[in-house]
C-alpha positions as CSV (number, residue, x, y, z in Angstrom):
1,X,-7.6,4.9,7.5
2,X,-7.6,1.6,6.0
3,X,-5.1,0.6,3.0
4,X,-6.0,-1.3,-0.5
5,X,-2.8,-3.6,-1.9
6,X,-2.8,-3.6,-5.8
7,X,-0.9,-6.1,-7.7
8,X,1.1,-4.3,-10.3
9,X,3.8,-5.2,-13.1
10,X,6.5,-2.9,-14.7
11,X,9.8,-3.2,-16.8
12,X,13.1,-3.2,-15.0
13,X,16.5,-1.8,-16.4
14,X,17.0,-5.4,-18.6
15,X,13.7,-5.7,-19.9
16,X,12.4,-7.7,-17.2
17,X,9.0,-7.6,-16.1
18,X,9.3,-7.1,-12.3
19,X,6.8,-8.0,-10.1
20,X,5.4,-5.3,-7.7
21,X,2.6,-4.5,-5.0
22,X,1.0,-0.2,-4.3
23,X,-0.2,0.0,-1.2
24,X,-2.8,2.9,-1.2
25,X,-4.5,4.7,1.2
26,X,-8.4,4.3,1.3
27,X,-8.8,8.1,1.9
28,X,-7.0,10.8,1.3
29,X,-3.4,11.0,-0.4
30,X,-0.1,12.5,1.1
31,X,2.5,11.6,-1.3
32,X,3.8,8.4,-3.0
33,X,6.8,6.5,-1.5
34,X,9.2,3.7,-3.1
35,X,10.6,1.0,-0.8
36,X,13.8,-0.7,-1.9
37,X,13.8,-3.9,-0.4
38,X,17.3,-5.7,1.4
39,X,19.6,-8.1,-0.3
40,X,18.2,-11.1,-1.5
41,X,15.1,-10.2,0.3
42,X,11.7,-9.6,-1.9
43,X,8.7,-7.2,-1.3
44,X,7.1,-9.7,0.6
45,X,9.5,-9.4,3.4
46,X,7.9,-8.9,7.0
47,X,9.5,-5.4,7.4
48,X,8.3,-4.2,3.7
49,X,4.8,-5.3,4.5
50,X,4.3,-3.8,7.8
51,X,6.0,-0.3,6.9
52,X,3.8,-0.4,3.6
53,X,0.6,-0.5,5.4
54,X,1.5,1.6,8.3
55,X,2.1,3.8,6.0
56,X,-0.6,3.4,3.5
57,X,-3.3,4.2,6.6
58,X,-1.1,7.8,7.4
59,X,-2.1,8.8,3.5
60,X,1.3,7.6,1.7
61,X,1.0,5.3,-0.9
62,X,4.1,2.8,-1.1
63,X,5.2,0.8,-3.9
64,X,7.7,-2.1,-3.0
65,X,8.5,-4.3,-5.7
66,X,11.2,-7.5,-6.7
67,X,14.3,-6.7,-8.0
68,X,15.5,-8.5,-11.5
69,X,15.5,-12.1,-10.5
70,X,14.0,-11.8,-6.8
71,X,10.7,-12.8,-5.2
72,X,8.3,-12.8,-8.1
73,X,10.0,-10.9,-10.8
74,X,11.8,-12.0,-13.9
75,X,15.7,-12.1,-15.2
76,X,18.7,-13.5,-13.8
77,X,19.7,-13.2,-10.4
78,X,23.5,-14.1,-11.1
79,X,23.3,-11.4,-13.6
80,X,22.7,-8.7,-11.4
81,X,24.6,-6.5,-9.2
82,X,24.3,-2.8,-7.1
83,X,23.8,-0.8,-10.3
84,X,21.5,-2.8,-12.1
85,X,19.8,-2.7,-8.5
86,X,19.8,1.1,-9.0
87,X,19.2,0.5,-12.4
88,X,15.5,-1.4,-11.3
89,X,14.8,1.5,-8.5
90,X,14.8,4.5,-11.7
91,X,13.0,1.8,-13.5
92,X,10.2,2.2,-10.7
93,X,10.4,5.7,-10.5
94,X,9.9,6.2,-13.7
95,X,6.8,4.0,-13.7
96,X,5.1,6.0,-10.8
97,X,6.1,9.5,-12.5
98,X,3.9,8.3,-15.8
99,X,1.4,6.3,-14.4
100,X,0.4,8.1,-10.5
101,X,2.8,10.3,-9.5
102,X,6.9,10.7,-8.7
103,X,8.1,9.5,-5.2
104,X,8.4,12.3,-2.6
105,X,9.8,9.7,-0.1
106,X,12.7,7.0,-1.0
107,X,13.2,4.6,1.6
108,X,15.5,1.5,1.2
109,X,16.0,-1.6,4.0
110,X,19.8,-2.7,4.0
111,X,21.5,-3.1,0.2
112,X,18.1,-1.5,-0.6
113,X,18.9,1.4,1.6
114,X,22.6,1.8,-0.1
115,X,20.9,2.0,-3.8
116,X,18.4,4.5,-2.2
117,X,21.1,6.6,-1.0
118,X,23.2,6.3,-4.3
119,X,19.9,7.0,-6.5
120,X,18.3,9.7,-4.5
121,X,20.3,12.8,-5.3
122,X,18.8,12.3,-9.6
123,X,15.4,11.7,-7.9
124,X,14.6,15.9,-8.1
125,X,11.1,15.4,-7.0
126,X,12.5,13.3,-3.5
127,X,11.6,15.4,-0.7
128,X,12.6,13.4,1.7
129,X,15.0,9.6,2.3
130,X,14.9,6.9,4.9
131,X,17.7,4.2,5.1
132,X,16.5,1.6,7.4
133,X,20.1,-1.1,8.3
134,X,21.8,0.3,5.5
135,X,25.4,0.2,5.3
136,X,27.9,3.1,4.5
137,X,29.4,0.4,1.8
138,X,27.9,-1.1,-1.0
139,X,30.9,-3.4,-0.4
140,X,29.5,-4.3,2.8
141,X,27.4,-7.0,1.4
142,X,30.3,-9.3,0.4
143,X,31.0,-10.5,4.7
144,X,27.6,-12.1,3.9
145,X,29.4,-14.5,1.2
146,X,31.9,-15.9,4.1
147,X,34.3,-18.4,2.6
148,X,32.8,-18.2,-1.0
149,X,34.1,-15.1,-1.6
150,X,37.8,-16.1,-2.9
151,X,35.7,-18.8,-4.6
152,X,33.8,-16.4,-6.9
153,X,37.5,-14.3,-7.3
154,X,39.2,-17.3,-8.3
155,X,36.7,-19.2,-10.6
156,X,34.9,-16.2,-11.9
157,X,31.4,-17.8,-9.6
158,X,30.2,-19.6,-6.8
159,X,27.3,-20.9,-5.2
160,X,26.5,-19.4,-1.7
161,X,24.0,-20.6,0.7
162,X,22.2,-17.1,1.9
163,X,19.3,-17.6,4.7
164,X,18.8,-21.2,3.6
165,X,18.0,-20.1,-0.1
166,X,21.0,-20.9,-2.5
167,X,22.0,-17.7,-5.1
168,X,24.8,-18.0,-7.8
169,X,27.4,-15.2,-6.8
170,X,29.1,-14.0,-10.1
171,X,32.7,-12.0,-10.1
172,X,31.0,-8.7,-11.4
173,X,28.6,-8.9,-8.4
174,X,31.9,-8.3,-6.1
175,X,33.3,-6.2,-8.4
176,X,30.4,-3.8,-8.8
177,X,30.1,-3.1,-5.2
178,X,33.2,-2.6,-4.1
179,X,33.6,-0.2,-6.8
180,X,30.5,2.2,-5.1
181,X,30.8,5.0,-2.9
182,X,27.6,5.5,-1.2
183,X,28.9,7.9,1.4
184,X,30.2,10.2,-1.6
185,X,26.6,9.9,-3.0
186,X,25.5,10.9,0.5
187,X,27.6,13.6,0.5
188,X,25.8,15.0,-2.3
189,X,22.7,14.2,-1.5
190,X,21.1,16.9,0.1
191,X,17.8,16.1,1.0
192,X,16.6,15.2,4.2
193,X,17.7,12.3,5.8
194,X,16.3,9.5,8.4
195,X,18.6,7.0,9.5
196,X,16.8,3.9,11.5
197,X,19.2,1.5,12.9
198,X,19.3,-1.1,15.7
199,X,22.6,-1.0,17.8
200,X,22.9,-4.5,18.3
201,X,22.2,-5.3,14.4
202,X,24.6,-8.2,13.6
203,X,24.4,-8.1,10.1
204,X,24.9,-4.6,9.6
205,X,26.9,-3.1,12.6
206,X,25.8,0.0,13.7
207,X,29.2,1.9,12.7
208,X,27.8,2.3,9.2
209,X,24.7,4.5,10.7
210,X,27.5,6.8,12.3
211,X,29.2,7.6,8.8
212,X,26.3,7.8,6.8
213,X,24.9,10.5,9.6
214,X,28.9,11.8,9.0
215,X,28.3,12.1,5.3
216,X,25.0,13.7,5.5
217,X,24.4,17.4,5.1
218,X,21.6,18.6,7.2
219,X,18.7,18.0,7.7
220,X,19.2,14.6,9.2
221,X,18.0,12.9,12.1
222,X,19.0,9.4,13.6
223,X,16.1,7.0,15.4
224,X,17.7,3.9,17.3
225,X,15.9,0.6,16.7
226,X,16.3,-0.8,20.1
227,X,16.3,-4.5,20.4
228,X,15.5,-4.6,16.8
229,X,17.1,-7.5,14.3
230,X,18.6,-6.6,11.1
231,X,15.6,-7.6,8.9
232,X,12.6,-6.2,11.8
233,X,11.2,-9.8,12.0
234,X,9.2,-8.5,15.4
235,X,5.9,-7.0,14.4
236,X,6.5,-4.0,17.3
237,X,9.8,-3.1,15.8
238,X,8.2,-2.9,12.1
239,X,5.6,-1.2,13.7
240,X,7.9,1.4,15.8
241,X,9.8,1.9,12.4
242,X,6.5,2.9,10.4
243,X,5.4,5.3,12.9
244,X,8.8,6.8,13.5
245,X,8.9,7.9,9.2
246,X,5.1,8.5,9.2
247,X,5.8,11.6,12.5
248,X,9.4,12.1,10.6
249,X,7.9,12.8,7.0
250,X,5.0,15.3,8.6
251,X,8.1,18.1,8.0
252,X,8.5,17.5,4.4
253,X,5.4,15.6,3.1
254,X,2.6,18.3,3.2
255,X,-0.7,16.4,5.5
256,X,-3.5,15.1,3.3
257,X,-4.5,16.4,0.2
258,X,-7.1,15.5,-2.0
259,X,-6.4,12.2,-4.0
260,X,-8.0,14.1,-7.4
261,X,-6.7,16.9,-9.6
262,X,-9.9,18.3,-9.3
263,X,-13.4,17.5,-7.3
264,X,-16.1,16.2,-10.5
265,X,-20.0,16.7,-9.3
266,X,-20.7,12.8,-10.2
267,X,-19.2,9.2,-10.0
268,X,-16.6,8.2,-12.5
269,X,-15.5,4.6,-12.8
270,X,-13.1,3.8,-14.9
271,X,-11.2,1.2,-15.9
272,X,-7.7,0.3,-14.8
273,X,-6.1,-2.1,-16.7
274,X,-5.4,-4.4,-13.8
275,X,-6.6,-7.9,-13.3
276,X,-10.1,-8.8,-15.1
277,X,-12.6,-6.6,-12.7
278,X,-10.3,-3.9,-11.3
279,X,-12.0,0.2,-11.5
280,X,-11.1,3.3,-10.3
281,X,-13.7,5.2,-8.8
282,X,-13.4,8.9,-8.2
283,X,-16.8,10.5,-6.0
284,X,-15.9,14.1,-5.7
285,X,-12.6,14.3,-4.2
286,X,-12.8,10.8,-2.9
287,X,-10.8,7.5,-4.4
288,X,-11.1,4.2,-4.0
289,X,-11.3,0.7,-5.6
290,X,-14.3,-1.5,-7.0
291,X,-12.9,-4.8,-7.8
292,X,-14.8,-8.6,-7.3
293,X,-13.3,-11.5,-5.5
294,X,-10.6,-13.4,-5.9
295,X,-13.1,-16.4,-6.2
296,X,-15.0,-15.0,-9.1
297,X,-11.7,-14.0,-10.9
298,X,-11.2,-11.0,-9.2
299,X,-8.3,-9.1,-7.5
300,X,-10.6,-8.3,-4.2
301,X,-8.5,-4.9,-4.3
302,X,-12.3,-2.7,-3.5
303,X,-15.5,-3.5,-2.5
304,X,-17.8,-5.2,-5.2
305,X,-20.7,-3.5,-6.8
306,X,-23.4,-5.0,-4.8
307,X,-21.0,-4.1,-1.8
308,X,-21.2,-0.2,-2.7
309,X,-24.7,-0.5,-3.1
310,X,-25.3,-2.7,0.4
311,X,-22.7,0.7,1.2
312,X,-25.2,3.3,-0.1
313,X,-28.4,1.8,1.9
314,X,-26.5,1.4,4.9
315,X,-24.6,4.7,5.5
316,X,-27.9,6.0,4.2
317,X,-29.7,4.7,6.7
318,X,-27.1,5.5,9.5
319,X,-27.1,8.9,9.0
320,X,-31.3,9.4,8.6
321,X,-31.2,7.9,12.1
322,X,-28.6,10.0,13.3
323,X,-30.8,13.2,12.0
324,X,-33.5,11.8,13.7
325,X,-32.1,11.3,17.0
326,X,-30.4,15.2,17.0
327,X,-33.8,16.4,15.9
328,X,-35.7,14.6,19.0
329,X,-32.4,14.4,21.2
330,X,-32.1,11.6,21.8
331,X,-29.0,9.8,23.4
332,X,-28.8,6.3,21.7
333,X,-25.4,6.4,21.4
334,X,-23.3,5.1,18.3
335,X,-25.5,3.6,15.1
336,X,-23.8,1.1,13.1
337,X,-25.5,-0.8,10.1
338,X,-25.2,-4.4,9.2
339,X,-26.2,-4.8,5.3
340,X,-25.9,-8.2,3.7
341,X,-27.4,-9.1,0.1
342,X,-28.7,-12.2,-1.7
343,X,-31.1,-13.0,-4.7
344,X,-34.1,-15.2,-3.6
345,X,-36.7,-16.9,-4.8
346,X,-39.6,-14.3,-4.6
347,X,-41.8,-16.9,-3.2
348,X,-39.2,-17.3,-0.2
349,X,-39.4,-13.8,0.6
350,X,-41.4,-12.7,3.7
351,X,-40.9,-9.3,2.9
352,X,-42.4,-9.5,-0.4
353,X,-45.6,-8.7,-1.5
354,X,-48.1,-11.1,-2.9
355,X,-48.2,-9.4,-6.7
356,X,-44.1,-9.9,-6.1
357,X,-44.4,-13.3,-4.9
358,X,-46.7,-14.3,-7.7
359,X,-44.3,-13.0,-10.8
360,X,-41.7,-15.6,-9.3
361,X,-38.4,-16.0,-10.4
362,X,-35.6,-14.5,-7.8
363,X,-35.6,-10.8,-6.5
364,X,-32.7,-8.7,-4.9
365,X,-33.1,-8.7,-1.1
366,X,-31.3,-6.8,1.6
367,X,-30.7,-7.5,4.8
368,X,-30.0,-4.6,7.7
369,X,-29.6,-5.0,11.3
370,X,-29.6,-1.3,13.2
371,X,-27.5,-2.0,16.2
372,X,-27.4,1.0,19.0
373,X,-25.0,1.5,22.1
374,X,-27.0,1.5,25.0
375,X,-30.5,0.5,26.1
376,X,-33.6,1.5,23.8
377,X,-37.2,1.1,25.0
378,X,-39.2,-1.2,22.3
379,X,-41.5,1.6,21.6
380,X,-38.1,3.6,20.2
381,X,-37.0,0.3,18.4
382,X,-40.0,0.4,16.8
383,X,-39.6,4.2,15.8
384,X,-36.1,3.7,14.6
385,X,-37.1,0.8,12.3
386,X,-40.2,2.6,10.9
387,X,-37.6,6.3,10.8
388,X,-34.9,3.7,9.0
389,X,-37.3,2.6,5.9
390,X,-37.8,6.5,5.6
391,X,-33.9,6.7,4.3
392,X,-33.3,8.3,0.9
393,X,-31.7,5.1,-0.3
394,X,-34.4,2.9,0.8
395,X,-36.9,4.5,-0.7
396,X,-34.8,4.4,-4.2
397,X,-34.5,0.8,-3.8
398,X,-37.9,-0.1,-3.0
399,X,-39.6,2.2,-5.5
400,X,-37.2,1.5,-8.1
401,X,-35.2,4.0,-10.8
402,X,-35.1,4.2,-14.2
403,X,-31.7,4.4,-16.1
404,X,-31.0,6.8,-19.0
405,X,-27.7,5.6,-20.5
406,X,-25.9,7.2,-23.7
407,X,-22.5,6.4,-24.9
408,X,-19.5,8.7,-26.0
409,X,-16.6,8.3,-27.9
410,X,-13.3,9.9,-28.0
């Protein structure tokens, strides 16, 4: 199943508008999921990415977004500190219970993993929490600030050089984490728990997976990240991760649902309020995006309107020769379609004919290639093309439809 990214934009706990991305299945819908991302990391991080879309093709949708004053989000990030971090994650929750649906699955990388674990137990529709490197300790954090840290005790503040980037440390900071018990929050929890961890993490030693397991009730389960780095830099260890929560989450997080409340008999598009372009379509049971291209002003989130129809005629045609070959048996293997569309000058068109090419102007014209596994006779090529142009869709095109259009208001 393949994933669509949306770009989306919410309120944190300050009134900052924080910068997020939903990765959503193309298919059928499990659950949603909220990833709280590590300290001073943003969404964009390797891990986050990979895990997002890993994800987003088993049917969980993941939103992963900047905390206040990270990555692309707003406010202060000398301001902020672990609650105001858990402060942002109910911020997010919140916006998926009103706007999609509340998180079944809350899984945190690192500090993320800690506010996870502190926030999960007032999350009542959390079925199930994954802490990926996270320590038992909030506090935990502060060996990160080296040196700096009697700095910022003494003068209140303190600029620290963090992975090359430089962040203003304030004295609340420290003092707001060493004043939070994650393992008590743990403790309480009781939900189940996945705990990924690699033993040879430097940043985060693997101790602190031993007394959050401690802390747990059951269920809990703990998955070692062999070779792994703290921040899963290695696209097979991000990878290994993903897979490992996807199997873990097939005990609590029911398989795939339907993405709608309720299968309609037509096509709704509807608006979505993102970007210029960006609709929700809704075929059935069956969701998905139409959006255009970045190029055109777009958020290339779905396929474009000309791309659902090259969609219709091609499928269309797929399956007409599929019917075809059952009904005659024969074995031509796998039938793919190749549909590409353009507006020509009429008198450029080959295709056309002369009553077309004489009105002038441009004219839609579509492209398809039929492409078959296997050898095929040219007699049979012949059949196929002349079975192809017999397609539903095809015929639509070619003849032409007529509209009726009405318009009602709420």
């Amino acid at each position: 199943m393949s994933s669509i990214t949306q770009r989306l934009e919410f309120t944190g706990h300050s009134g900052a508008k924080l910068a997020a991305r939903l990765d959503l299945p193309n298919g059928p819908l499990r659950a949603y999921a909220l990833f709280a991302h590590c300290f001073t990391c943003s969404k964009d991080i390797v891990a986050a990415r990979r895990i997002a879309a890993s994800l987003s093709r088993e049917g969980i949708a993941v939103l992963r977004f900047d905390f206040t004053g990270l990555g692309s989000s707003e406010g202060e990030f000398a301001s902020t500190n672990f609650s105001t971090n858990c402060g942002d994650l109910f911020s997010a929750i919140e916006y998926l219970r009103e706007n999609y649906e509340a998180p079944a699955v809350l899984i945190g990388h690192s500090l993320g993993g800690a506010a996870v674990l502190a926030v999960a137990k007032d999350v009542p529709e959390a079925k199930a929490v994954v802490a990926i490197g996270a320590p038992a300790d909030a506090g935990h954090v502060l060996h990160n600030l080296g040196s700096s840290l009697e700095t910022i005790r003494a003068e209140g503040e303190a600029e620290v050089d963090l992975a090359g980037r430089k962040f203003r440390i304030q004295k609340q900071f420290v003092e707001d984490v060493e004043s939070q018990k994650v393992k008590d929050a743990v403790a309480k929890m009781r939900k189940p728990l996945l705990i990924l961890h690699s033993p040879i993490d430097q940043t985060v030693g693997i101790e602190n997976a031993s007394e959050i397991f401690l802390a747990a009730k059951h269920p809990k389960s703990f998955v070692s990240l062999d070779m792994a780095d703290h921040l899963l830099t290695k696209s097979d260890d991000a990878e290994f991760a993903a897979r490992t929560i996807s199997g873990w989450l097939s005990r609590y997080v029911k398989s795939d649902k339907p993405q709608g409340e309720e299968a309609i008999e037509h096509v709704r598009v509807m608006e979505t309020g993102e970007g210029k372009f960006q609709n929700a379509v809704q075929a059935g049971r069956h969701r998905l995006f139409a959006d255009e291209p970045e190029s055109v002003g777009g958020m290339d989130t779905g396929p474009s309107p000309y791309d659902f129809l090259s969609v219709a005629l091609g499928s269309c045609t797929a399956m007409t020769l599929r019917l075809y070959a059952g009904h005659k048996k024969l074995d031509i293997g796998r039938i793919s379609v190749d549909v590409s569309h353009a507006k020509v000058h009429a008198k450029d068109c080959d295709e056309c004919t002369d009553d077309e090419r004489d009105g002038g102007g441009k004219i839609d014209r579509f492209e398809r290639v039929i492409s078959v596994d296997g050898d095929v006779p040219d007699d049979l090529q012949d059949k196929l093309l002349e079975i192809a142009d017999k397609c539903p869709v095809h015929r639509t095109l070619e003849a032409g439809a007529k509209v009726k259009s009405s318009v009602r208001t709420s």
